[in-house]
N, C-alpha and C positions, 0 to 999 in steps of 0.2 A: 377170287381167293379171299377168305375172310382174315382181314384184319386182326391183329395181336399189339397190341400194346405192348412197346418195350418194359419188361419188368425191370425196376430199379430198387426193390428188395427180394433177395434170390436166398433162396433154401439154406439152411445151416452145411445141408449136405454138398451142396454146390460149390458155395462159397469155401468150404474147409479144400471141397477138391482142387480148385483155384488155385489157391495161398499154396499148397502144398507143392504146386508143379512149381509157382514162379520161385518160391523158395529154393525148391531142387537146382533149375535152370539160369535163375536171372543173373546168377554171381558168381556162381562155378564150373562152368561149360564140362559139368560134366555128364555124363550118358543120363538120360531120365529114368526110375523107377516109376515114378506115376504119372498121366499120360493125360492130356485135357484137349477133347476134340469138339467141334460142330458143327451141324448140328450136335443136341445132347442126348445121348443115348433116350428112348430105343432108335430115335433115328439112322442113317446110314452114316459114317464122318465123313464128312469131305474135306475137311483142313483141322490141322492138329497145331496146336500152339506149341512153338518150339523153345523157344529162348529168348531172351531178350539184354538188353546192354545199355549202359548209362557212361560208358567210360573206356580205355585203353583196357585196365585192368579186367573189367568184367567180361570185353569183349575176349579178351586173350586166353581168359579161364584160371592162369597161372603167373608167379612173378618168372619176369626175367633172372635167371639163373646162366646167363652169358661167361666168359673166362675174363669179359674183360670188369665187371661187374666185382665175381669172386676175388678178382685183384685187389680194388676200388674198393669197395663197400657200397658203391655208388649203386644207384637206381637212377633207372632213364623217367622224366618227368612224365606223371599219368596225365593224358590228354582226355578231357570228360567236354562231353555237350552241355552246352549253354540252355539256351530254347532254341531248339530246332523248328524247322518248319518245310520247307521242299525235298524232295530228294531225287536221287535216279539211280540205275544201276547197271551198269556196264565197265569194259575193260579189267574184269576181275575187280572192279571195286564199287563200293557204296557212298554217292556222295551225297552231302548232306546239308545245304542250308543253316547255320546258325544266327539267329538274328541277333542273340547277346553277343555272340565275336565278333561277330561283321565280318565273317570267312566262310568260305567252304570246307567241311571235315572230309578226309577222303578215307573212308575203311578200306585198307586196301584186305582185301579177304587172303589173298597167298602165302604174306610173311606178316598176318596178324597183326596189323600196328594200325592207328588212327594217327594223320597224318593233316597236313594244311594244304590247298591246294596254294602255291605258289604264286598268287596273281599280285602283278606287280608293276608299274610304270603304266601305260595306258590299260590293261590288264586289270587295274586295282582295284577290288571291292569295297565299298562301302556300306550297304547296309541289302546285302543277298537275301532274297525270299525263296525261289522256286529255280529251281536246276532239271534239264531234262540231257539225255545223252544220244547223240541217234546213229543211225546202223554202223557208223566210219567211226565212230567211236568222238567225234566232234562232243562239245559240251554246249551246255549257251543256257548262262546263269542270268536272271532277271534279278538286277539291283533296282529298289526303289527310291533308293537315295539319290543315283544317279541318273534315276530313270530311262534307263538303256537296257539291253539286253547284252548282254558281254558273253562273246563266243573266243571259244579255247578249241585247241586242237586236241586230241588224244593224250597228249605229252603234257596236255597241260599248259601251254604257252600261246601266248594271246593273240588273236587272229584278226579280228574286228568288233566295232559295237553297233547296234542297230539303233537310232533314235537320237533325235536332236534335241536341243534346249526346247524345252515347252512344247513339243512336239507329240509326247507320247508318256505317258503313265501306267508302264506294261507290270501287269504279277504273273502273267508266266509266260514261257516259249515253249513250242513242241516245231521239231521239222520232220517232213518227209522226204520222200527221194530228190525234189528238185523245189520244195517253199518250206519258211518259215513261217508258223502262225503264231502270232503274240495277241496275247488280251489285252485288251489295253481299258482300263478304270476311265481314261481320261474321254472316249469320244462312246463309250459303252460298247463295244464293240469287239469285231478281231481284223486286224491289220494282217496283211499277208504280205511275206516279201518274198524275191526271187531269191535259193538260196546262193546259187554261184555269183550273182551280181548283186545283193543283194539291196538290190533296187526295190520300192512299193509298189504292186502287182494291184492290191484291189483291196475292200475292207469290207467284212456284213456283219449286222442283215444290211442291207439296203431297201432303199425303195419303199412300197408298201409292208416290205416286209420290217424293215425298223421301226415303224410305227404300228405295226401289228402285237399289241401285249404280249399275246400266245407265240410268238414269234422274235419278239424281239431281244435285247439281251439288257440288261441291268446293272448289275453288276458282277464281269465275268471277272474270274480270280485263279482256275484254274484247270488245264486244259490236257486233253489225252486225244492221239488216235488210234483206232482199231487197226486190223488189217488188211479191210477196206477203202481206209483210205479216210471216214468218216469221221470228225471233230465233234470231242465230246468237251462243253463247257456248263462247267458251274456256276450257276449264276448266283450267288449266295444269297443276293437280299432278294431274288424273286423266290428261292425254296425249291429250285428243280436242276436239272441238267438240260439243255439243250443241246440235240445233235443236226450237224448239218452234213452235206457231201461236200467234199474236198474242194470243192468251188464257191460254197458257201450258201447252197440252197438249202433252208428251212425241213429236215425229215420228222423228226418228232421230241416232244418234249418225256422226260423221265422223272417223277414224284414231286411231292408236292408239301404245300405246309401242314405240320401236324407231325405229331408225336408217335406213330402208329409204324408199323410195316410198309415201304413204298412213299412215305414220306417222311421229307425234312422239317428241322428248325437252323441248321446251319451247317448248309453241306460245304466241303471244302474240296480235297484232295479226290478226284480221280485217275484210274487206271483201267485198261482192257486185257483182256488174255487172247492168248491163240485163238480161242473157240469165239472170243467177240463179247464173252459175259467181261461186264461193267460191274465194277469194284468201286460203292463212293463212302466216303468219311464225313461222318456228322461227329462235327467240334463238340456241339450242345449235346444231346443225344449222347456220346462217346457209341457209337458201335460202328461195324464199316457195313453196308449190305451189297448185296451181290444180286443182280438183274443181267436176265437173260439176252439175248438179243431183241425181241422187241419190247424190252423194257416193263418186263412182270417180273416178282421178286423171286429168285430162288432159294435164299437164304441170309440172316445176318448171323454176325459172330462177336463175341467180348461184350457182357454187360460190367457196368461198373458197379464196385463195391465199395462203402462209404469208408472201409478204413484202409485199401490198398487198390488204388485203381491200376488197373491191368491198362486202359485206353482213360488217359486223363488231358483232355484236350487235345484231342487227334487233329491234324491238319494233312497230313498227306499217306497216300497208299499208295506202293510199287509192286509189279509182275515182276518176276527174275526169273526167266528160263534156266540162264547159262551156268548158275552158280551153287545148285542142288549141292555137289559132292562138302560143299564148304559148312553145311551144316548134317548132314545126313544122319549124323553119330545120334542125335535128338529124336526122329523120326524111330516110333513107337515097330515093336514087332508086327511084322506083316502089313506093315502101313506105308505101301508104295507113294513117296511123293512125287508129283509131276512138276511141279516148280514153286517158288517164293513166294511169298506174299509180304511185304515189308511196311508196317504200319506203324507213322513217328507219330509223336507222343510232344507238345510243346512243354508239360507241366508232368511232374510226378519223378518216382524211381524207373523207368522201365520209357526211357526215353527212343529208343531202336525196337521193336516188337517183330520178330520172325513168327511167320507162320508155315506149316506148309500143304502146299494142294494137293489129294491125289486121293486113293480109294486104298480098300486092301486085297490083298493079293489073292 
């Protein structure tokens, strides 16, 4: 596949189309007139950019106009993101990492409010990066402050933390049906724990394989798996993704340094979908791309624009199956979506970025 150079000055005619949609979308949730998909026409769309949020207010669309409000004169305090950086998406809500509050934002998507997650007494955040949520609705948010992994229940209330004093330097957690996998900065590596006991199980690469470059890991920062089972890390300062199987054997690496289609300068945030395509976020760069199952590009989406960045310092990307109907109103005529794409923003107006997946009808 021949290479493209990301364009970082794009067409008057682009760029007006852009501005016009986030203008529409980003502040007023309300139905779009003009409609911004990618790839860009004449291609076929596969994901249409829907809306986007920096705050209570923008998320909601509308001021509260409550009875007890019209009484009062009062207005409930607008709750806006700091610099975000992790997120996940489950239990009907959107959480969110902020490293200026040193809390978890929780969107809860049903009664439209941005909310704090509750963590408190052994529970207590300090300086949160990367949040993942898994199928029981469990949380297990990665403090660096603390350098632990701090696990919530569904409800929100504090369960356990994984990691001792000078023990571990984790930035992110993902679990599956029966381990937790943490990244851990501090031995370069990923720590695996049992999740019911959660006892340390095993760590890779190992062996030959930790001293193998092509192989080994660097600096991993943050972590996704498929629905096979398969561990996909970021390794930021080597410029790729490495994926392993669920035990930690070496399958193959994803992109590389450089500026170009299929490779990095500062990958961060990954994600996988149902079908197994791999969704990653380049900070530097700002686009997210999307690769196949064995790791060939099928498309990227969002370039930046020097006077309103759409992706301004992206750090992480989510899949959302479950939560279509919460944005649907956005979604372009004839333009079936099959699920979310949620891609935060640490810097700029447009700090929450909805997209959505699907084809037309």
């Amino acid at each position: 596949m021949k290479k493209i150079k990301f364009p970082f000055n794009l067409c008057a005619g682009f760029l007006a189309t852009m501005l016009l949609l986030v203008a529409g979308c980003a502040t007023s949730n309300k139905v779009a007139t003009n409609y911004y998909f990618f790839p860009p026409p004449p291609n076929e769309p596969r994901l249409q950019f829907l809306t986007s949020f920096s705050s209570e207010t923008e998320f909601r669309g509308k001021e509260d106009k409550t009875f007890m409000n019209f009484l009062t004169g009062e207005r409930p305090p607008d709750r806006s993101l700091g610099k975000p950086y992790g997120a996940a998406a489950g239990n009907k809500k959107i959480y969110i990492c902020d490293t200026d509050l040193g809390a978890v934002l929780v969107v809860d998507l049903q009664d439209r409010r941005i909310k704090m997650l509750a963590a408190d007494g052994e529970g207590s955040l300090e300086q949160p990066l990367n949040i993942s949520v898994d199928g029981d609705g469990s949380i297990y948010v990665t403090d660096v402050s603390r350098n632990q992994v701090v696990i919530f229940n569904k409800d929100g209330g504090f369960v356990a933390a994984l990691g001792k004093t000078g023990d571990l330097k984790p930035r992110d957690a993902v679990a599956s049906a029966d381990r937790i996998y943490v990244a851990d900065l501090q031995k370069h590596n990923v720590r695996v724990f049992d999740k019911t006991t959660r006892n340390e199980l095993f760590e890779f690469p190992q062996g030959q394989e930790a001293t193998n470059r092509a192989h080994a890991l660097f600096t991993p920062t943050n972590l996704a798996l498929d629905a096979k089972g398969r561990l996909y890390v970021s390794d930021t300062g080597a410029f790729r993704i490495q994926v392993y199987d669920a035990d930690g054997h070496f399958l193959r690496s994803v992109g590389e340094m450089g500026d170009s289609t299929g490779q990095f300068a500062r990958v961060k945030g990954v994600a996988v979908d149902r079908e197994n395509q791999l969704y990653a976020v380049d900070a530097m760069s700002k686009v997210v791309q999307v690769f196949n199952e064995q790791g060939q590009v099928l498309t990227w989406f969002s370039a930046p624009d020097n006077q309103n960045m759409i992706l301004n310092l992206p750090s992480k990307v989510v899949v959302d199956y479950e939560d279509v109907d919460a944005f649907q109103s956005f979604a372009a005529p004839g333009f079936k979506i099959e699920y979310l794409v949620y891609v935060i923003n640490q810097l700029g107006p447009h700090k929450v970025n909805v997209y959505g997946y699907g084809q037309r009808k």
